[in-house]
PAZAPA-4460 file (N, C-alpha, C; in steps of 0.05 Angstrom, whole numbers, plus 32768, in hexadecimal, padded with zeros to 4 digits):
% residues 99
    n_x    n_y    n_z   ca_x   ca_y   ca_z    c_x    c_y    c_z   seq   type   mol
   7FCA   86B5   76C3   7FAD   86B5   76C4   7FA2   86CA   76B1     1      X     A
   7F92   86C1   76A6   7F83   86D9   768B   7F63   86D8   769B     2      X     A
   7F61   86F6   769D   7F4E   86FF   76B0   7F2E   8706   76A4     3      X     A
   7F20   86F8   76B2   7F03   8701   76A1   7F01   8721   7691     4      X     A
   7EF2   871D   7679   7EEF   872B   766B   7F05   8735   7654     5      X     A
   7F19   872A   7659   7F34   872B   7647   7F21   8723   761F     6      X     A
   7F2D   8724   760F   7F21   8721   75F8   7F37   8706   75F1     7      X     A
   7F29   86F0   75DD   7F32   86D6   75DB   7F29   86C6   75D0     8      X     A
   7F3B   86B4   75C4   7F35   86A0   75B3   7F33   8689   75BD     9      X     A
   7F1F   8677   75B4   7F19   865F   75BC   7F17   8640   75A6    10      X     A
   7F21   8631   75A6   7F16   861F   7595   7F14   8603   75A8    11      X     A
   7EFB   85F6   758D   7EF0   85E1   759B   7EE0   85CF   7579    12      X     A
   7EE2   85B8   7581   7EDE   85A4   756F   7EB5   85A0   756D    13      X     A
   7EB7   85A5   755D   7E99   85A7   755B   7E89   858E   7554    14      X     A
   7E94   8578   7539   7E91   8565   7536   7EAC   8545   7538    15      X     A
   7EAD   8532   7542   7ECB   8527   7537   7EC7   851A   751E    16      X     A
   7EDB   850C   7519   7ED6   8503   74FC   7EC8   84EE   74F6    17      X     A
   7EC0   84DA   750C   7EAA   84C9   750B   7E8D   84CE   7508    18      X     A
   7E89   84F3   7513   7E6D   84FB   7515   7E68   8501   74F9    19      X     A
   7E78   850E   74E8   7E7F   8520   74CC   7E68   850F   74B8    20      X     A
   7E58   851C   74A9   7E43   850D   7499   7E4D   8502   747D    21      X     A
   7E3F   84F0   7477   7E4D   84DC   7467   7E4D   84EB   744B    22      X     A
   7E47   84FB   743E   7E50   850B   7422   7E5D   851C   7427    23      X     A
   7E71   851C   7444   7E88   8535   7446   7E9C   852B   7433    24      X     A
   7EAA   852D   7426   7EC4   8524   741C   7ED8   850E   7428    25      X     A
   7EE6   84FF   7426   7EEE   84EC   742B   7F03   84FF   7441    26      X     A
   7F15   850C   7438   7F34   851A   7439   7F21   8521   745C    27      X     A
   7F08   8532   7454   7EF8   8543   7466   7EF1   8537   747B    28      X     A
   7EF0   851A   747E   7EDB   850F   7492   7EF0   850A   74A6    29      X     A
   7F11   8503   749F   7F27   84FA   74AD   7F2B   8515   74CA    30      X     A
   7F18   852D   74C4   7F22   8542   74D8   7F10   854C   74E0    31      X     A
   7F0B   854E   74F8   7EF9   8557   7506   7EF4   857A   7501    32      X     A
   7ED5   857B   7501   7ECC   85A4   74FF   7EDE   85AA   751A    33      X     A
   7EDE   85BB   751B   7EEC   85CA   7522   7EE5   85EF   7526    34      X     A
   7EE4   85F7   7534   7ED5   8618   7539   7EE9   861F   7557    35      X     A
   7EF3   8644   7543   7F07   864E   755C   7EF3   865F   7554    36      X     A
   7EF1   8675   7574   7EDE   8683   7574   7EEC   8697   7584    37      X     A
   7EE3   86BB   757A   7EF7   86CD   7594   7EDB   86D3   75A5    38      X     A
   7EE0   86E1   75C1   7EC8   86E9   75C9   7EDB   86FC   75EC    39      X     A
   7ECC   8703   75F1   7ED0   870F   760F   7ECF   86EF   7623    40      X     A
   7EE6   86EC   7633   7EEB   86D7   7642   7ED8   86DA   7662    41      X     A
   7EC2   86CA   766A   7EB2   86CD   7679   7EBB   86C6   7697    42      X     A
   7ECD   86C0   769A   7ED8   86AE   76B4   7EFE   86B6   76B5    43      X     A
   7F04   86BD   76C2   7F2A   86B6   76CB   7F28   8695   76BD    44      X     A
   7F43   8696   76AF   7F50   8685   76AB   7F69   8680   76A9    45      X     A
   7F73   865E   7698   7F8C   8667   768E   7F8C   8652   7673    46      X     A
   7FA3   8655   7666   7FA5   8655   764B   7F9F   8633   764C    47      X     A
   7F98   862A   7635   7F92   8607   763C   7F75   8601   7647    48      X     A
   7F61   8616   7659   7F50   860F   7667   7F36   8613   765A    49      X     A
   7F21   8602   765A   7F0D   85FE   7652   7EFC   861C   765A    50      X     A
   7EEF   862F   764B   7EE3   8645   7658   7ECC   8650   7642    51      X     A
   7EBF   8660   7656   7EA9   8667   7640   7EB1   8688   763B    52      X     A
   7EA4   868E   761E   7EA6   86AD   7613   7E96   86B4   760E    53      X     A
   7E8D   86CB   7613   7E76   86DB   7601   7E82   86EF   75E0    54      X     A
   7E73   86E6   75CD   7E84   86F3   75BB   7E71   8713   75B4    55      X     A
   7E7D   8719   75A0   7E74   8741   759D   7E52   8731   7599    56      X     A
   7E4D   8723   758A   7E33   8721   758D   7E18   8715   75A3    57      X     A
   7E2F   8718   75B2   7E1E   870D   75CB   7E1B   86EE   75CE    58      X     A
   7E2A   86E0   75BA   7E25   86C5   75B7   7E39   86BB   75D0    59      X     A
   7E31   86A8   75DD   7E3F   8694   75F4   7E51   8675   75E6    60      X     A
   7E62   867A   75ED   7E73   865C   75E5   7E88   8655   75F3    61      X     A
   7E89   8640   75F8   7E99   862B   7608   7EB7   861E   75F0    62      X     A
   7EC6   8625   75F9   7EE3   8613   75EA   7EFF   861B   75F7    63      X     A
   7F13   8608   75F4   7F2F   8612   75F6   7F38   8622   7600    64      X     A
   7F47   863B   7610   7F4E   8652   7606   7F6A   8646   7606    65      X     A
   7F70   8656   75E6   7F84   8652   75D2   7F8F   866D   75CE    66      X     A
   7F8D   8682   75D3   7F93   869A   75CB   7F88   86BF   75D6    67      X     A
   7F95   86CC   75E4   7F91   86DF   75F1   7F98   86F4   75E2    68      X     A
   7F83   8708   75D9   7F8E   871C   75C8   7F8A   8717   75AD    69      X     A
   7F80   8705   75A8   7F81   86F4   7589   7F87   870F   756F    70      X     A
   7F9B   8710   755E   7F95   871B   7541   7F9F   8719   7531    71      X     A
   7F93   871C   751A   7F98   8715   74F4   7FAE   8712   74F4    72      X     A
   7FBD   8701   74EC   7FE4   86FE   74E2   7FE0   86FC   74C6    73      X     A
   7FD0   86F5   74B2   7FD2   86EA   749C   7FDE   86FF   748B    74      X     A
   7FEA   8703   7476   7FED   8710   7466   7FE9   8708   7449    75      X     A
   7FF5   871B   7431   7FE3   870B   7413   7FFF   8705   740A    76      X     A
   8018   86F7   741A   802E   86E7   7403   8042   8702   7407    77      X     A
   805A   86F5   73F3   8068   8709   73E8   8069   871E   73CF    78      X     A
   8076   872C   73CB   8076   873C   73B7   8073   8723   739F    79      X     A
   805A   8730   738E   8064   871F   7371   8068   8735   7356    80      X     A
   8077   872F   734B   8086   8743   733A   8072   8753   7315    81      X     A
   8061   8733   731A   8051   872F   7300   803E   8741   7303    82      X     A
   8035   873E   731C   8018   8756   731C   801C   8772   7314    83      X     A
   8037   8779   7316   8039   8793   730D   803F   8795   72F5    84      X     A
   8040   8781   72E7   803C   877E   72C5   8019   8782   72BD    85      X     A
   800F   876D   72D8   7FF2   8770   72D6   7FE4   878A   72CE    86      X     A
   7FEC   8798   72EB   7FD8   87A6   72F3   7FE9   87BF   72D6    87      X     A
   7FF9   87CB   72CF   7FFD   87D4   72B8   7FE6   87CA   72A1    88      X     A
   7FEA   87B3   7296   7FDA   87AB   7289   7FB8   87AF   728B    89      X     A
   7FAE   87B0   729A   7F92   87B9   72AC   7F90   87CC   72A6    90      X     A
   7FA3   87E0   72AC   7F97   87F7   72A9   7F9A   8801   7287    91      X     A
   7FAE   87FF   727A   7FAE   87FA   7266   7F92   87FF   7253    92      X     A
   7F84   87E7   725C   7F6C   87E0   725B   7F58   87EB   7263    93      X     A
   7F54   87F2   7278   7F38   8801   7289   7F42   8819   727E    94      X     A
   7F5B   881D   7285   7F61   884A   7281   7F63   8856   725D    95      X     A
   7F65   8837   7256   7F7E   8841   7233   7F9B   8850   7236    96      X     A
   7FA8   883C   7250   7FB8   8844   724C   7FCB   885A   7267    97      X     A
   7FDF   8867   7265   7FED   886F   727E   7FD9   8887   727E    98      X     A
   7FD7   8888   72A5   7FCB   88A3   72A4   7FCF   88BB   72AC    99      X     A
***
């Protein structure tokens, strides 16, 4: 059970792909909008269950809950080797050179 006021992610389908307006892109119209939202969880729940959130802005929304605790995983890739040819070269440029 995830207990009111817990912090949480929600998603929920906003348009499906039949609603989608006709100068969306072809590729675009095949998938429904789509909006995950975090917010403070207003009600006990559990994971799977339809619930509403209040988010930091005070905004109210209804979707999913998909996620307890929600945060950033993304990162920028692996090491690439070239940029440090780059960023030499840059400075190069901006400084004239080592500094």
């Amino acid at each position: 059970m995830i207990k009111k006021g817990e912090w949480v992610r929600i998603h929920k389908n906003i348009l499906e792909p039949s609603e989608r307006a006709p100068q969306v892109p072809e590729d675009t119209k095949l998938c429904p909008l789509e909006m995950w939202v975090k917010g403070y969880l207003l009600a006990d729940a559990k994971m799977g269950d339809e619930v509403e959130i209040e988010t930091v802005t005070g905004r109210k929304e209804t979707g999913t809950l998909i996620e307890v605790n929600p945060y950033y995983d993304h990162d920028f890739g692996t090491f690439v080797p070239e940029l440090l040819a780059i960023d030499k070269q840059v400075r190069d440029i901006v400084f004239g050179g080592d500094r």
